[in-house]
DOZAKOL-717619 format. One record per residue (C-alpha): residue in three letters; x, y, z. Coordinates in steps of 0.001 Angstrom, whole numbers, padded with zeros to 6 digits, always signed. Last residue first. Layout:
% residues N
ALAXYZ...
***
This chain:
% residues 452
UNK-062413+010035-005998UNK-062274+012319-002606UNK-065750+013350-002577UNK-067219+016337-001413UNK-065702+018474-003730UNK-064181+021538-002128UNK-065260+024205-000744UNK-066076+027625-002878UNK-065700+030902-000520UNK-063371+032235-002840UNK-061248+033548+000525UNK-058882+030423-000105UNK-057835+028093+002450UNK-055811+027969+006090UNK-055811+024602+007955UNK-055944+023080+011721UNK-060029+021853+010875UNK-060530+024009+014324UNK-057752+026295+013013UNK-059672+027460+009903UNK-058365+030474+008573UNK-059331+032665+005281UNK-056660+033778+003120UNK-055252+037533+002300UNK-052947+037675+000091UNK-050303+040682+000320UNK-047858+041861-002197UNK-044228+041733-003574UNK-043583+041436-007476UNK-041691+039076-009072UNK-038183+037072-009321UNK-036691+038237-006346UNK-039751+038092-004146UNK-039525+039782-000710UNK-042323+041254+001442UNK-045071+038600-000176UNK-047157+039403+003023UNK-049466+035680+003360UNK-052499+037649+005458UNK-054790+035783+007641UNK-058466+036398+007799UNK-060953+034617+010407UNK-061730+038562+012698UNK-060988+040862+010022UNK-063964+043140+011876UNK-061452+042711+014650UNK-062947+041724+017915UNK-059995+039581+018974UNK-057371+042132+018607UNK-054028+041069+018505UNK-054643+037492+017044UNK-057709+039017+015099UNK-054879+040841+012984UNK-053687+037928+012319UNK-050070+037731+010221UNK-047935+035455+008374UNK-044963+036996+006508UNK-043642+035410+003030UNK-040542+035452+001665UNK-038632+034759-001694UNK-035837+034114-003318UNK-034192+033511-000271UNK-030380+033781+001059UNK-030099+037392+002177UNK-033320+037688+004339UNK-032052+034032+006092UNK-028175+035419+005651UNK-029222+038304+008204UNK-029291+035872+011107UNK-030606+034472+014465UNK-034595+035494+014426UNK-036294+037724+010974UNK-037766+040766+012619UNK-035858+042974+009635UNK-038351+041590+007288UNK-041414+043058+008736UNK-044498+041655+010555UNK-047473+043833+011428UNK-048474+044639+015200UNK-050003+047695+013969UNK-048867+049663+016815UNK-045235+048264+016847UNK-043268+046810+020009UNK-045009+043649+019472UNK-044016+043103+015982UNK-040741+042817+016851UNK-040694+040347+019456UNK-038585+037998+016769UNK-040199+035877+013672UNK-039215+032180+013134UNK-038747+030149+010607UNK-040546+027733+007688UNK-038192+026393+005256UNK-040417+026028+001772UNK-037396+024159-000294UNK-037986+023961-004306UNK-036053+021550-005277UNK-033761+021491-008066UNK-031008+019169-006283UNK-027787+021041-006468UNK-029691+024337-006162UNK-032025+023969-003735UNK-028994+022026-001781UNK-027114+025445-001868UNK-029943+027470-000863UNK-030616+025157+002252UNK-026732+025486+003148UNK-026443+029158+003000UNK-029419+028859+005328UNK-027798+025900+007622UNK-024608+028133+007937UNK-026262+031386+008433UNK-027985+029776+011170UNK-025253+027896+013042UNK-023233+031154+013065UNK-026050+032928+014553UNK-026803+030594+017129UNK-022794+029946+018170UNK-020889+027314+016974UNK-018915+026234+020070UNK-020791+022839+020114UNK-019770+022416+016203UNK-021776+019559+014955UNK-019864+020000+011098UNK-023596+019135+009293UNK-025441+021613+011112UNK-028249+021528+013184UNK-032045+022380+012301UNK-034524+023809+015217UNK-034009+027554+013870UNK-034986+025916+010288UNK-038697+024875+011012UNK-040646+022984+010056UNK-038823+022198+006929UNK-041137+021877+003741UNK-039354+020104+000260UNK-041008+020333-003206UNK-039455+016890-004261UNK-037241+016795-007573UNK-038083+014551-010326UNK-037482+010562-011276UNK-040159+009190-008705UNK-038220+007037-006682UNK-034716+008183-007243UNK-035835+011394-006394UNK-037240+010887-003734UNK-034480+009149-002506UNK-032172+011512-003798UNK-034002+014141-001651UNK-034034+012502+001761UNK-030429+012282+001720UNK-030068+015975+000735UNK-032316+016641+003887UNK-030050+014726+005748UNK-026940+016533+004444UNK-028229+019898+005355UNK-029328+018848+008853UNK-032113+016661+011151UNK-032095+016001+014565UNK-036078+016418+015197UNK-036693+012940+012959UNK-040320+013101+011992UNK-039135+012909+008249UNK-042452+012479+005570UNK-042708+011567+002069UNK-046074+012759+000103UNK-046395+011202-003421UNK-050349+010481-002312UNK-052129+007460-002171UNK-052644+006890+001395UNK-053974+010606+001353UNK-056756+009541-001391UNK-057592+006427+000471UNK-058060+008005+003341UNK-060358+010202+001896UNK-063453+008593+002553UNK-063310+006406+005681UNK-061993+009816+007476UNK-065531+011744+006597UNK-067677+008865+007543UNK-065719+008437+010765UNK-066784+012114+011097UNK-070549+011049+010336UNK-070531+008677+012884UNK-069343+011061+015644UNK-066247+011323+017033UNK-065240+012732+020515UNK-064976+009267+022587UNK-063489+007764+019570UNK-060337+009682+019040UNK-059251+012848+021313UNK-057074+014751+018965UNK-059658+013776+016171UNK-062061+015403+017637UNK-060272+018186+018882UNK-058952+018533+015132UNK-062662+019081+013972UNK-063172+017068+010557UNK-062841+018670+007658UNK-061459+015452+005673UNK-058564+017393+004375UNK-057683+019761+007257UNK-058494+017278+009622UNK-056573+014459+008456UNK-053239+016649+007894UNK-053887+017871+011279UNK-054461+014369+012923UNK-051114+012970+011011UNK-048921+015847+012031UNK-050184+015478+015729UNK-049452+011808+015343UNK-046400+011643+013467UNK-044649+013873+015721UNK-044576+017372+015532UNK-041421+020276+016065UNK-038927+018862+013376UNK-041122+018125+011049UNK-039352+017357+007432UNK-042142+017179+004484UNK-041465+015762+000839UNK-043400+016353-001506UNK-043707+014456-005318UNK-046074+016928-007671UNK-049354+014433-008073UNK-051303+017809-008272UNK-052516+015969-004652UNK-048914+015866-003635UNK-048811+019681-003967UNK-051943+020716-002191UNK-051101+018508+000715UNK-047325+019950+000938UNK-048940+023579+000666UNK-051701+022617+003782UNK-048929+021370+005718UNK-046829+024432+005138UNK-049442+026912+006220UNK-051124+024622+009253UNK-047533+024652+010465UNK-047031+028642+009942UNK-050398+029345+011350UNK-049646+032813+013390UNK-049860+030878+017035UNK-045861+031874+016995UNK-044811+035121+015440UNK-044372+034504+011500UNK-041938+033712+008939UNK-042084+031298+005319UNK-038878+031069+003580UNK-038614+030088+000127UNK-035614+028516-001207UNK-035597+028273-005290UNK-033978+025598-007226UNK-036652+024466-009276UNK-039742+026930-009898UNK-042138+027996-007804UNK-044687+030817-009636UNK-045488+033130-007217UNK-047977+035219-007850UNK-050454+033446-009607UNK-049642+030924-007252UNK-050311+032809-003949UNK-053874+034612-005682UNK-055038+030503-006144UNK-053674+029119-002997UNK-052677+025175-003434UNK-048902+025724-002623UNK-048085+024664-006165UNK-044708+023029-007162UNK-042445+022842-010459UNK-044013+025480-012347UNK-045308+024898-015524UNK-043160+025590-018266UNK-045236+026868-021534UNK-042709+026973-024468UNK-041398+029960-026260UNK-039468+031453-023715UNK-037177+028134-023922UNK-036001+029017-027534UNK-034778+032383-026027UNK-032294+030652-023902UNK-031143+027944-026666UNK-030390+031472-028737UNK-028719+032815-025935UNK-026679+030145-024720UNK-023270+031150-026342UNK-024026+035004-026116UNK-023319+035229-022496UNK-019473+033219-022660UNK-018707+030890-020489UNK-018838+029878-016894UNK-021504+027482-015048UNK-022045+024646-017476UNK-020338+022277-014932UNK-016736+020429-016554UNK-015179+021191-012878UNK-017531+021267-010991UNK-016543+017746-009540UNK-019946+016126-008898UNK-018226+013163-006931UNK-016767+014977-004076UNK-019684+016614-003665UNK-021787+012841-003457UNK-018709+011776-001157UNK-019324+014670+001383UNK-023266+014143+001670UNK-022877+010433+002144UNK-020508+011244+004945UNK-023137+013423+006616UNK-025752+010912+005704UNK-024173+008112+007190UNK-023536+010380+010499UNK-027211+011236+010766UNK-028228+007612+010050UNK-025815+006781+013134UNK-027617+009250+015312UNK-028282+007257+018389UNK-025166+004882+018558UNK-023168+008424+018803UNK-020539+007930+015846UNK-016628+008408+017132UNK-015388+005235+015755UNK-017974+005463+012742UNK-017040+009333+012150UNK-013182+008220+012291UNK-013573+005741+009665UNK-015826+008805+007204UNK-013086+011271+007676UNK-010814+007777+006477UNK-012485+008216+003390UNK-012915+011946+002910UNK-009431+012060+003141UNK-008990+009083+000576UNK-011481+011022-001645UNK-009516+014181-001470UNK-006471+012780-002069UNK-007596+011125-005397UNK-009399+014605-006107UNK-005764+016181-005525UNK-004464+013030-008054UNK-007531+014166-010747UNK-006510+017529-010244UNK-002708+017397-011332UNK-003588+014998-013793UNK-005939+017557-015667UNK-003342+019982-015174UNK-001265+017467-017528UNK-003458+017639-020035UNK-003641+020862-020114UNK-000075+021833-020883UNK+000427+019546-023315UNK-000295+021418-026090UNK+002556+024290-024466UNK+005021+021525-024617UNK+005884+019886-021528UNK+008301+021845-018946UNK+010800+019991-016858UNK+013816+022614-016865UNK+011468+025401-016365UNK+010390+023632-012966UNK+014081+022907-012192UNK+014821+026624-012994UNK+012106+027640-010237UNK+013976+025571-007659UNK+017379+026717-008323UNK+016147+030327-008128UNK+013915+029826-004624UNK+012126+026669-003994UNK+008595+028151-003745UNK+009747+029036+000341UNK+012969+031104-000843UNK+010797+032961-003452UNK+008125+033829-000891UNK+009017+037601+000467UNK+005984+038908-001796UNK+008795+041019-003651UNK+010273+038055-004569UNK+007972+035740-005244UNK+006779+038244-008402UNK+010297+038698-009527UNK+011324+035232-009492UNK+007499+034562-011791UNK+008960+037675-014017UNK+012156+035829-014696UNK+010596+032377-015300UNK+008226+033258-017994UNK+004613+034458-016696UNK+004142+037937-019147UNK+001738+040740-017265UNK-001147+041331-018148UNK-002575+041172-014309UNK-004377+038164-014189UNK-001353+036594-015606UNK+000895+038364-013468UNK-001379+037405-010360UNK-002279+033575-011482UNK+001538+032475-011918UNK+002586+034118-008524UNK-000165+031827-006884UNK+000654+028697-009451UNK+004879+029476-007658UNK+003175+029349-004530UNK+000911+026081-004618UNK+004283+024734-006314UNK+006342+025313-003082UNK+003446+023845-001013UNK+003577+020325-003102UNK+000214+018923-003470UNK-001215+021499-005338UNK-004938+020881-005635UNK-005527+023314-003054UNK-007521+025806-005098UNK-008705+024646-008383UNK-007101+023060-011460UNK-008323+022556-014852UNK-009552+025698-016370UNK-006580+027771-014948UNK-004013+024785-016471UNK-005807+025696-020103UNK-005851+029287-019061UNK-002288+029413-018508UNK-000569+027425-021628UNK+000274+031080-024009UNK+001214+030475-027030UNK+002363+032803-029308UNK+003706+035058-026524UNK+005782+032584-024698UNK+004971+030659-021974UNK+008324+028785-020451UNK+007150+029481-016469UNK+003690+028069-017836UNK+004659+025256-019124UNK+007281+024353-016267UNK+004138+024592-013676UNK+002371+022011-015907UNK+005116+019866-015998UNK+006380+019726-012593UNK+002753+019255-011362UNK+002842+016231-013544UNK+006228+015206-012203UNK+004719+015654-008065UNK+001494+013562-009478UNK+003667+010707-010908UNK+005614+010475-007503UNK+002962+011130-005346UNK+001066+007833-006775UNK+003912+005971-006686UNK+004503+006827-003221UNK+000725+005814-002485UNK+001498+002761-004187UNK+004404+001868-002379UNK+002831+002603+000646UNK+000000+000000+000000
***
């Protein structure tokens, strides 16, 4: 096993050799840096001297400047870093081991292939120490966490679509505006959906003061979704099954959540009636649900590919709620605000990857308190500025008959669009109905009675 590994050094310290050389011998006709640029990242030097030497590289080319051997000397110089790149002698070995210019590129390639080598064997015995160390409660957690590393490891950006030049996809871009694309989840709010229109990749975040309906919100939107057959997938990390169960039960057969809450001594025969007909219906439904209340980033991106894998498109994903997630690193010095920025930047990041649309739900500060109107804003977001930074979109929950109980509003809740990055902001106002433990539309029109 060592000799491989030395083997393996070996061949990736000449490669480095080479590439580096190419560019110290770059002449005007042909110049080798951007074809080791578009191959090789931060930290895929293995050798500390070369890391240096790729720096100095990098700034005169950036720069306009010419990268041969006696401007690179000149560049480590006045940084104070020629001695630790290997000084004179050191930088005229480099030159002396040059490919040709044509070669150049290929042999970046090797030099990232062995750091992603190094990478994976890192990430390998990361994942040894995680199963010595693993608390026998929260082994799926560590799984997933390790999962999570390998599965980044293993999209290597480096050949993404992400970079080039505007014009290139214009035409393919403008071909696309032609065609109807229906969005990629519904919350099941008429005036909501027209609009927002949820498309893949986006992270909305839904806010509110507690008692404000957030959980009847976002259980109501995963309903609506699986029922347009759109696959949902729902992480509670306040409810159990039960209480989750009941409300999604009540809200769809419209029977009273007390009654349910307290089972057969509460309901009547024509409740049973109710449940016996659309079970079926929420059997049947592409609705996936986590009652886990440890759950992070790299779970959530666990729970995805399985949907995924199962149904062939990306889940419209509902977190109740985000200040209740942990992070993926498990940092017991991390403080609040740290933790949330992390698992926001996180959430947005996995939107992406994935194409889900993520619903986080979160919550709201005194803030509305201390104002007359006792309406929500923006800045009363809890823990972090990267929540307001981070989404496309969010929406404030607010009662007015929660403040003031004789309000002629008295059954209305407003959804306050206050941020939407691809639309306009506005209010929707929506009718709630806590004894069925769900919010609906102010139409007035119920639903058909039947369930088939």
């Amino acid at each position: 096993m060592t000799t491989t590994l030395d083997q393996e050094q070996a061949v990736s310290m000449e490669a480095e050799s080479r590439a580096l050389g190419a560019c110290l011998m770059a002449t005007p006709s042909y110049d080798p840096v951007a074809d080791v640029a578009r191959a090789v990242r931060e930290g895929d030097w293995h050798e500390p001297a070369h890391e240096l030497v790729w720096l100095a590289v990098q700034r005169l080319h950036g720069a306009g400047r010419p990268t041969g051997l006696p401007a690179v000397e000149a560049q480590l110089r006045s940084t104070g870093d020629l001695e630790r790149a290997g000084g004179v002698v050191g930088l005229s070995r480099l030159a002396s081991e040059a490919c040709s210019a044509a070669e150049a590129g290929h042999y970046a390639d090797l030099v990232h292939g062995y750091a992603q080598v190094r990478r994976y064997q890192q990430a390998l015995v990361r994942g040894m120490q995680g199963a010595r160390q693993a608390d026998p409660l929260s082994v799926p957690d560590t799984i997933a966490a390790h999962q999570a590393e390998l599965e980044s490891l293993a999209a290597d950006d480096q050949d993404d679509d992400t970079f080039g030049r505007f014009g290139d996809h214009l035409d393919a871009h403008l071909d696309s505006l032609a065609v109807s694309v229906p969005p990629a989840a519904v919350t099941g709010f008429t005036d909501l959906d027209s609009l927002m229109k949820l498309m893949p990749s986006q992270m909305i975040l839904v806010a509110a003061r507690p008692a404000m309906g957030k959980s009847a919100f976002a259980l109501g939107v995963a309903t609506a979704n699986a029922r347009k057959g759109g696959p949902t997938l729902v992480h509670s990390l306040e409810m159990g099954r039960a209480e989750v169960t009941n409300r999604v039960l009540s809200a769809r057969a419209r029977v009273a959540f007390r009654h349910i809450r307290d089972g057969v001594d509460s309901l009547t025969q024509d409740d049973w009636d109710r449940l016996d007909r659309y079970t079926p219906e929420l059997k049947d439904l592409p609705l996936w649900m986590d009652y886990s209340a440890r759950v992070s980033p790299a779970r959530i991106r666990s729970r995805i590919k399985t949907v995924i894998r199962e149904t062939g498109r990306a889940p419209l994903v509902v977190v109740d709620y985000l200040q209740l997630m942990q992070t993926d690193q498990r940092n017991s010095r991390q403080s609040t605000y740290d933790r949330v920025t992390e698992i926001s930047r996180e959430l947005k990041i996995l939107a992406s990857d994935t194409g889900a649309v993520i619903i986080a739900l979160a919550q709201l500060n005194r803030g509305p308190e201390q104002r007359q109107d006792k309406r929500p804003a923006v800045s009363d977001l809890r823990d972090s500025g990267a929540l307001e930074q981070d989404a496309d979109a969010i929406i404030l929950l607010h009662r007015e008959d929660y403040y003031e109980p004789e309000s002629e509003r008295s059954g209305e809740t407003d959804l306050i669009v206050a941020k939407h990055r691809n639309g306009p902001t506005a209010t929707v106002t929506v009718a709630h109905q806590f004894h069925y433990s769900r919010l609906r539309d102010m139409s007035g029109a119920e639903e058909p009675e039947t369930a088939r």
